[in-house]
Phi, psi and omega in degrees: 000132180275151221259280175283300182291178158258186209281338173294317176339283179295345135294338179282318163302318196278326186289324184271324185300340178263335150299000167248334172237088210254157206289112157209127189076263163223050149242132200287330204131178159307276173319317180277340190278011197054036201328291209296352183269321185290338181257323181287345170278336159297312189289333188263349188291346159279032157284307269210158160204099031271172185293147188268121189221311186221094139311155142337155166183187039255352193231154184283324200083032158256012181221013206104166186056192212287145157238108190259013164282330133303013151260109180284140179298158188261162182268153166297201151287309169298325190283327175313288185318326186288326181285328198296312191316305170301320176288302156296304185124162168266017173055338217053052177247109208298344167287330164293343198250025168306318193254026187082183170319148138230121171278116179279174194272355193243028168257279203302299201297337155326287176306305179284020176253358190267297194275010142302348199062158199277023190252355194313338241236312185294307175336166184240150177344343200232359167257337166281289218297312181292307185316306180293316168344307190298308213280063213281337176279333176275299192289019193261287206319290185314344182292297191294321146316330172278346189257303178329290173318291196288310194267344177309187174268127182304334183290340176268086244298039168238210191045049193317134138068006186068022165319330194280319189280329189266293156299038193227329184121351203259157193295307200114210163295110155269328172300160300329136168244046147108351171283157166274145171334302190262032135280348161302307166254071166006051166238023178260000000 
């Protein structure tokens, strides 16, 4: 169930996401790497508490050690204003507008996901691809949410199963591989 988005929201995230990053050969997508999981949890994230923002660390625990990236960590003050400001908008709230308006991602993802139309999900590929082509702000933002979401660290809820991680060739999070502190800092 989606956090932020609503549920046409979110097919229409899972459907574009394979059109900027589309399922081919033995790479799964967009969609299957879990993008649309990955931006509604973004868009959502002062949903949450702390908000999901900066995981944890120093280790996933998918190699050893504690895994501690899933405990996300709390925001100062500033890292809030600055993430709600980016996420939200300044809303007209004079402390977000130190730098004028802002439009936040989950207003452009609102509007451009209104002017694909609600038919976006039914079209056939090459009528998404002009539609998004039109959206030039929803697909600028989403691209880059979409390559985060798919190639990203799975706590932040894409990269589905390291599906991602595996059709690019990459290793992941590989820390700990078994040193010591002091083999780290080379006094052993």
């Amino acid at each position: 169930m989606p956090r932020f988005l609503t549920d046409h929201e979110y097919g229409v995230v899972s459907a574009a996401a394979d059109r900027l990053i589309p399922p081919l050969d033995a790479h799964p997508g967009g969609s299957a790497l879990g993008v649309a999981d990955y931006v509604d949890n973004l868009l959502g994230a002062f949903t949450f508490d702390p908000p999901l923002i900066f995981a944890g660390g120093p280790f996933s625990g998918r190699f050893g050690g504690d895994a501690s990236f899933a405990r996300f960590m709390p925001l100062s003050p500033h890292e809030e204003l600055a993430w709600r400001t980016r996420i939200e908008g300044s809303c007209g709230i004079p402390e977000r507008e130190f730098n004028g308006a802002t439009r936040g991602w989950q207003e452009i993802y609102r509007d451009g996901i209104a002017a694909l139309d609600a038919d976006f999900c039914e079209v056939d590929g090459d009528e998404q691809d002009r539609r998004l082509h039109a959206q030039r702000e929803l697909r600028g933002v989403l691209y880059v949410h979409a390559c985060e979401g798919a190639y990203g660290a799975p706590e932040y809820c894409g990269n589905r199963d390291l599906a991602g991680w595996r059709a690019i060739g990459w290793e992941g999070d590989v820390q700990p591989r078994g040193y010591t502190d002091d083999e780290v800092s080379g006094r052993a």
